[in-house]
N, C-alpha and C positions, 0 to 999 in steps of 0.2 A: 350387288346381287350375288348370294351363292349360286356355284353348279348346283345343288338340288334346290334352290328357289326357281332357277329357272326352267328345270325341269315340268312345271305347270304350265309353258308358256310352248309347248313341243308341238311339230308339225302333227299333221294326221300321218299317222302311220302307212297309209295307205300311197303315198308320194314313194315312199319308201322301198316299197314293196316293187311300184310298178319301176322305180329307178332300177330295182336287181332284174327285174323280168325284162325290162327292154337290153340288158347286157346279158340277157340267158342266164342269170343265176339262179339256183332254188333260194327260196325265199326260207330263212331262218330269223330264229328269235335271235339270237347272236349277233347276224348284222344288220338288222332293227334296231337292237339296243344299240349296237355301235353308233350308228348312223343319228339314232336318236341324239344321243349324247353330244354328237357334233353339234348336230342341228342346235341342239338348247346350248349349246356354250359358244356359239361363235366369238369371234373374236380374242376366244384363249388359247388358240394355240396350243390343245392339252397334246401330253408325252400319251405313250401308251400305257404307260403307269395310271395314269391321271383319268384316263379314259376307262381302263382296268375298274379300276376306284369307285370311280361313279357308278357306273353299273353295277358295280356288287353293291351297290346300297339297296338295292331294288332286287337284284336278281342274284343271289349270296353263292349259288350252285354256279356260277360262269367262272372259266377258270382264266390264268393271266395269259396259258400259251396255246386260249382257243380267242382271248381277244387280239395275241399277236398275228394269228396266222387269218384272223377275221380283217384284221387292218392288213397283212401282205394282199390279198386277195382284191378287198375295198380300191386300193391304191392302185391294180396292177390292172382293175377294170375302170381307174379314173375316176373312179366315185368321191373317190380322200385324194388331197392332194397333201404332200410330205413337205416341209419346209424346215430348213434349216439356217436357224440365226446364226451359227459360226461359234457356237459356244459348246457344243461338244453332244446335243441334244437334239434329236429330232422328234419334230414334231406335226401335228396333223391336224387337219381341218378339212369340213366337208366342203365339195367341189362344187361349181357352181355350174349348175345341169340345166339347159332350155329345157323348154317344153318339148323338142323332137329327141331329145335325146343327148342332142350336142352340147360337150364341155365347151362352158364359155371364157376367158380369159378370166381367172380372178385378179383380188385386187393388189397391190403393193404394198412393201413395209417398210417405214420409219423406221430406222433402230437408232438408239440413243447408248451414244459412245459413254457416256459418263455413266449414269442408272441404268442402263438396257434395257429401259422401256419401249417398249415393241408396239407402233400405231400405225392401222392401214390406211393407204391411199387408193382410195377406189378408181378418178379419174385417167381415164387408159389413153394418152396419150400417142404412146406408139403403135397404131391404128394406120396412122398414116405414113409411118414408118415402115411399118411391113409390108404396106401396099408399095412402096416404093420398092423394097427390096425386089417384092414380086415381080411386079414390074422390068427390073433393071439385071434381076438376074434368071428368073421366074422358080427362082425358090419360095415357098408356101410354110409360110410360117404357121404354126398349128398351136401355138404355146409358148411364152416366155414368163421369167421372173422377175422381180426389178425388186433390189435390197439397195436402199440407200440409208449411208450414216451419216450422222452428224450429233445435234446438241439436241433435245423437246424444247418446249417452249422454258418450261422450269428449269433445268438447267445451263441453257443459250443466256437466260434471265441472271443466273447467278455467277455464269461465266461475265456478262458485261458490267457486274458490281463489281467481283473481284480484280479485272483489270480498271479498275476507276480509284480504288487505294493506292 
């Protein structure tokens, strides 16, 4: 599926909306379409290029350095979280917001040392981990990351061919 096929498949706007109003933001078309955009491309991890891009298909008058300063903003009220695979490129993705408000732990990434193919791990494991920490130290963990490498299934697969010659 392209970004604008999925573009047909977009939240109601209206999540959107009330997401900037419970962080007191004014509600703009700017970070609607941002937001939009996340929303319909999950899982890709778009640059601000990319995100740029999309929207101007739609909205051709949005310029590049009112989607940068719409994604500083996004990010800096937790809406976008920023993620960085180590390759020289940051990149965005919408946050994952409860119902009261509250940013929930998102999910984890697979990277694939050979292709760099990038696959999330939603199951949050260290749950129980932080409650320990809590606990033992009564530090309050609020947020972590988890980047792990290794081989995809496709090339782990072509890795155990090649050492079998």
């Amino acid at each position: 599926m392209t970004m604008n096929e999925s573009k047909s498949q977009m939240v109601d706007p209206e999540r959107f909306k009330q997401m900037l109003r419970l962080k007191g933001l004014k509600v703009t078309n700017q970070r609607i379409y941002v937001l939009q955009t996340l929303e319909s491309c999950r899982n890709k991890h778009l640059t601000a290029e990319e995100i740029y891009n999309n929207v101007k298909v739609d909205h051709p008058e949005i310029g590049l350095a009112t989607v940068y300063r719409t994604i500083q903003i996004l990010k800096e009220l937790h809406l976008i979280d920023r993620i960085n695979f180590d390759d020289g490129t940051e990149r965005y993705e919408i946050a994952e917001i409860l119902e009261d408000g509250v940013k929930h732990h998102h999910h984890h990434h697979l990277i694939c040392i050979k292709c760099g193919k990038v696959s999330e791990f939603a199951d949050d494991m260290l749950e129980a981990l932080e409650s320990a920490i809590m606990l033992k130290t009564g530090f309050h963990v609020v947020d972590h990351e988890v980047k792990l490498y290794g081989y995809c299934k496709e090339c782990g697969g072509k890795l155990i061919e090649e050492t079998k010659k």
